[in-house]
N, C-alpha and C positions, 0 to 999 in steps of 0.2 A: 577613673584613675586620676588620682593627684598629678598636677605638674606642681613641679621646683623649682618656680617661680624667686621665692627666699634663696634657695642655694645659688641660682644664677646672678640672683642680682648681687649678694655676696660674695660671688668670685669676681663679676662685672664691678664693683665697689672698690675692691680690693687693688686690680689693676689700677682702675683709677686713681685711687689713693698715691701709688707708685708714679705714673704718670705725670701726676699732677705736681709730685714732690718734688718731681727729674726737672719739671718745668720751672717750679718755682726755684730752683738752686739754679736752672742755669739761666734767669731771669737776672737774681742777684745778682751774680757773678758778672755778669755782663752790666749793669749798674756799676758794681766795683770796678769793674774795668775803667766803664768810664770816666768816671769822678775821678778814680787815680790820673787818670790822662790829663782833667779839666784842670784839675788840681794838686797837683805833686807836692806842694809843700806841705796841703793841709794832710793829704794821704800820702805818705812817700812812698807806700809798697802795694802793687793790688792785694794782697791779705789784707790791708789796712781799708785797705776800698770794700771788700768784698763781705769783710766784720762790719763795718757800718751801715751797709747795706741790709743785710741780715739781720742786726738790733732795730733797723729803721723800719724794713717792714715786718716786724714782728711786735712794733710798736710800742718796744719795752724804750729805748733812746737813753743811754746808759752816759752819752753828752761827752767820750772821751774824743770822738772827732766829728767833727761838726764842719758842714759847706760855708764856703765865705761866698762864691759867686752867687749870682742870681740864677745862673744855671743850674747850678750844685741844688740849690735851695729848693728848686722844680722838683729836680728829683726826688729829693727827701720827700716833696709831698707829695708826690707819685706811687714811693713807696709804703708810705702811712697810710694812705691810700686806698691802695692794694692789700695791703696787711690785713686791714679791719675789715674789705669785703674775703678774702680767703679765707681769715680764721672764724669769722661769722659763719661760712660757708663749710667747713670742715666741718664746726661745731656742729652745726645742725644738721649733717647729715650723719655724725657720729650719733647722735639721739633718736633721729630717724630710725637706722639700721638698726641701734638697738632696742628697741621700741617695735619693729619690725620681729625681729629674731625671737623676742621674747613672746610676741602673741604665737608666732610660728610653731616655737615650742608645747604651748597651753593648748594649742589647737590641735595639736599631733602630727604637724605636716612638716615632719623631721625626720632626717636620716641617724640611724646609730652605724658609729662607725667602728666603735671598740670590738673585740671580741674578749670569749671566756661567761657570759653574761646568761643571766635564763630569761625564758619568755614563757609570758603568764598572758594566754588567752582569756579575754573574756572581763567585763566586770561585773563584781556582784560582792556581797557581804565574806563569801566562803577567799576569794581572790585578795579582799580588804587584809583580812585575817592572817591569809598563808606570805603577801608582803609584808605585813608589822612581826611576824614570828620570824622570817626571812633575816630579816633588818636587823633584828635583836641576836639573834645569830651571828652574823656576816653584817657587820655596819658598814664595808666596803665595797658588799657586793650591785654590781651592775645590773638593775633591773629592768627588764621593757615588755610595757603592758600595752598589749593588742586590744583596741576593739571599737564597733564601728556606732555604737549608740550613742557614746557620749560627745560632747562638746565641745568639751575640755578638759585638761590635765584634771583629774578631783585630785579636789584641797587636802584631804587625807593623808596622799602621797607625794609629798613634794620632790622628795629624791626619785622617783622614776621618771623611768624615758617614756613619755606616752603614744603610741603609734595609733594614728584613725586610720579605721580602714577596714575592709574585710578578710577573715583569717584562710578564708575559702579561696585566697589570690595569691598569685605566685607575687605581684608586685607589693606587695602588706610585707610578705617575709624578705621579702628584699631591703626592703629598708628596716626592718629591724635586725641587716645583716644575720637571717638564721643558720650562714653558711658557716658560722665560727662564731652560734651559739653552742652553750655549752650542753642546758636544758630547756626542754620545755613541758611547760604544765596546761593542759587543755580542758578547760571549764565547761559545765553543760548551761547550754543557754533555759534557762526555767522559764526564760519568757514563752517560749509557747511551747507546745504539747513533746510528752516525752521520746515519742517517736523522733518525731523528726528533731529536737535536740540531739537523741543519741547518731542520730544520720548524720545531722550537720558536725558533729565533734569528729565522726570517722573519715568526714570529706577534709577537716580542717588537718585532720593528722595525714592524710594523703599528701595533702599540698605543701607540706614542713616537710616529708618524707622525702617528694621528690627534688626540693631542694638542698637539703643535709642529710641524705638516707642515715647516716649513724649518728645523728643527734639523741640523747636520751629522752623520750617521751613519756611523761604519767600523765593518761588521760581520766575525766571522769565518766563514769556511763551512768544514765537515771536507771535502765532499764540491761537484764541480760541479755536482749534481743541482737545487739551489736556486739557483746562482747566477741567471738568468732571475728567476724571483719574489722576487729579494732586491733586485733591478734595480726592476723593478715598484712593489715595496714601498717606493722611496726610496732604499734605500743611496745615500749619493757615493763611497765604498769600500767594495771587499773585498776581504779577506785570504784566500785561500785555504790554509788551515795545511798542509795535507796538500803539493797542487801546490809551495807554496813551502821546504817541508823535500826535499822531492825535487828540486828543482833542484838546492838546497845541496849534497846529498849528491853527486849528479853531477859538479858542479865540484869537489868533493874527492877523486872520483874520478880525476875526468881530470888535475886540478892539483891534488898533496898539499899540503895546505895552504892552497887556495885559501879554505875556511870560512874560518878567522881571520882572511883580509883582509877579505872579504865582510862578517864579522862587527864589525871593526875600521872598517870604513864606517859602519856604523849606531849604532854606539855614541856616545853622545853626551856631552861634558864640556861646559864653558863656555862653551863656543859650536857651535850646532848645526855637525854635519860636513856633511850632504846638504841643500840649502839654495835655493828658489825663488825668483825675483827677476823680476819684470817688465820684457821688453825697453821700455829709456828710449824715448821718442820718437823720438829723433834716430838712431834704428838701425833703424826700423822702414823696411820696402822694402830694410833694407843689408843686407851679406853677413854670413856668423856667422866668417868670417876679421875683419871690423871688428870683432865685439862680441869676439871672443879680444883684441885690441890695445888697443879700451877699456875693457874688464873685469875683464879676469883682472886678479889681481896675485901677489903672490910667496904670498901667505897664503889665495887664493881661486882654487882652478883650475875654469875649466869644459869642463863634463863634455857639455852636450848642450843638447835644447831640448824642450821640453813643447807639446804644441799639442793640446789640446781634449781629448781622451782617450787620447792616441798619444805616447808618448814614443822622441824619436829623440836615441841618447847616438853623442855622435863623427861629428857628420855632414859630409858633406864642406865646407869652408871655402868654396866656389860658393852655398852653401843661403840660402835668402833668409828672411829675418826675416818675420812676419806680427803684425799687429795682433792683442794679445790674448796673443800666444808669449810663453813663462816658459822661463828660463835657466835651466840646473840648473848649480849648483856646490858644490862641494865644498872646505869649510873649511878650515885648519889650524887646530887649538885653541892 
């Protein structure tokens, strides 16, 4: 388990900082007092003492009041002083801490503290891919990548939040806050065998589960052996990598070049291509030949209808609309 080591000494820094502030004003202040007392003509008011003060040890001497005694003149070099060991001393633990904070960050031993944000278990090329299409989407959106191989933030993704750690631990989604995440996307580890990838994905969705039970989850499964207790465990999606590269490849079998189109469907620019929409009121009990005449347009073709877990694409124009049915269509960018 990580300790928060950075966070502690950041709060512990912070007071300091205050502390030290409170001290050094009532440091001045009590200088200015003085000097007003030593010397009343040179300062006639303590504001007048306690500005002098302030420009002296900040070591800027701006020379509108200046000590005539010898005592006075102690001071001042008292507080020049002082000045140049505290702002030395600020300075450099302001470089410190941030110096600090930033390897903290690269290293993953950071709390997220926003919500609304998705989390993306795992890295690998497919995780690369699904944040740079993310991004290009949503260049706003809150991203934080879970995972316990790497070392450091990759250079890749400089805008995410990178969390080390195991996804199989309640304390990993703690600090990627999963309690007011919005989604999450659960990666198959291909580092070792498909089995236990799909185990470990169903154990990772357990433990997001019983942290955010209604968090939305698309996990990936290598294998249909887990799909059943990936179900069980919450999923609202699953990707099956394996099943869905073999389709692909079949359709390119049968139709060369059928990939690129397939592929040219999902790929997403400016505005999503494959795209859900909720049958309006006014079509619900009508025919899906009605909602093609009030829906489609030259820039939005539809493609079918969604109903609860069953998706029917092209169905016949007689097909009756139902409360709750999602319109699939398909954008032009």
């Amino acid at each position: 388990m990580y300790r928060f080591d950075f966070i502690v000494q950041s709060y512990a820094k912070f007071h300091n900082l205050l502390r030290m502030s409170a001290i050094v004003f009532l440091f001045t202040f009590i200088i200015g007092c003085i000097i007003h007392f030593l010397e009343p003509y040179a300062f006639p008011t303590i504001f007048d003492g306690f500005w002098w003060a302030v420009v002296s040890i900040s070591t800027v001497g701006y020379g509108d009041y200046v000590p005539e005694s010898v005592i006075g003149r102690i001071l001042g070099i008292i507080l020049i002083i002082s000045g140049i060991a505290i702002f030395s001393f600020f300075i450099t633990n302001l470089a410190s801490s941030t110096v600090l904070s930033r390897q903290e960050r690269e290293k993953g031993r950071v709390s997220h503290q926003k919500e609304g944000h998705y989390i993306i278990v795992g890295w690998n090329e497919r995780s690369h891919q699904l944040i740079k299409q993310l991004q290009v989407i949503h260049s706003h959106l809150e991203i934080v990548l879970i995972d316990e191989t790497l070392h450091k933030k990759p250079d890749e993704c400089p805008k995410v939040i990178f969390i080390k750690g195991s996804p199989t631990l309640d304390e990993t989604f703690e600090r990627a806050n999963a309690r007011k995440a919005h989604t999450i996307i659960i990666t198959a580890n291909l580092h070792i065998d498909e089995k236990s990838a799909d185990a470990n994905t169903v154990l990772t969705l357990l433990t997001v589960k019983g942290i955010h039970p209604s968090i939305y989850a698309i996990v990936e499964l290598v294998t249909t052996g887990q799909v059943k207790n990936a179900e069980r465990a919450g999923a609202n999606e699953i990707v099956n990598s394996s099943s869905h590269l073999s389709l692909l490849m079949v359709n390119g079998i049968l139709f060369h070049g059928m990939t690129d189109v397939i592929s040219n469907m999902l790929t997403h620019g400016k505005k999503d291509h494959l795209e859900f929409k909720t049958v309006p009121s006014q079509l619900i009990n009508g025919t899906f030949q009605k909602a093609i005449e009030e829906c489609q347009t030259r820039d939005s073709f539809l493609l079918g209808i969604r109903r609860d877990n069953d998706t029917i694409l092209h169905p016949e124009y007689g097909s009756i609309l139902l409360k709750g049915d999602q319109l699939i269509f398909f954008n032009r960018t």
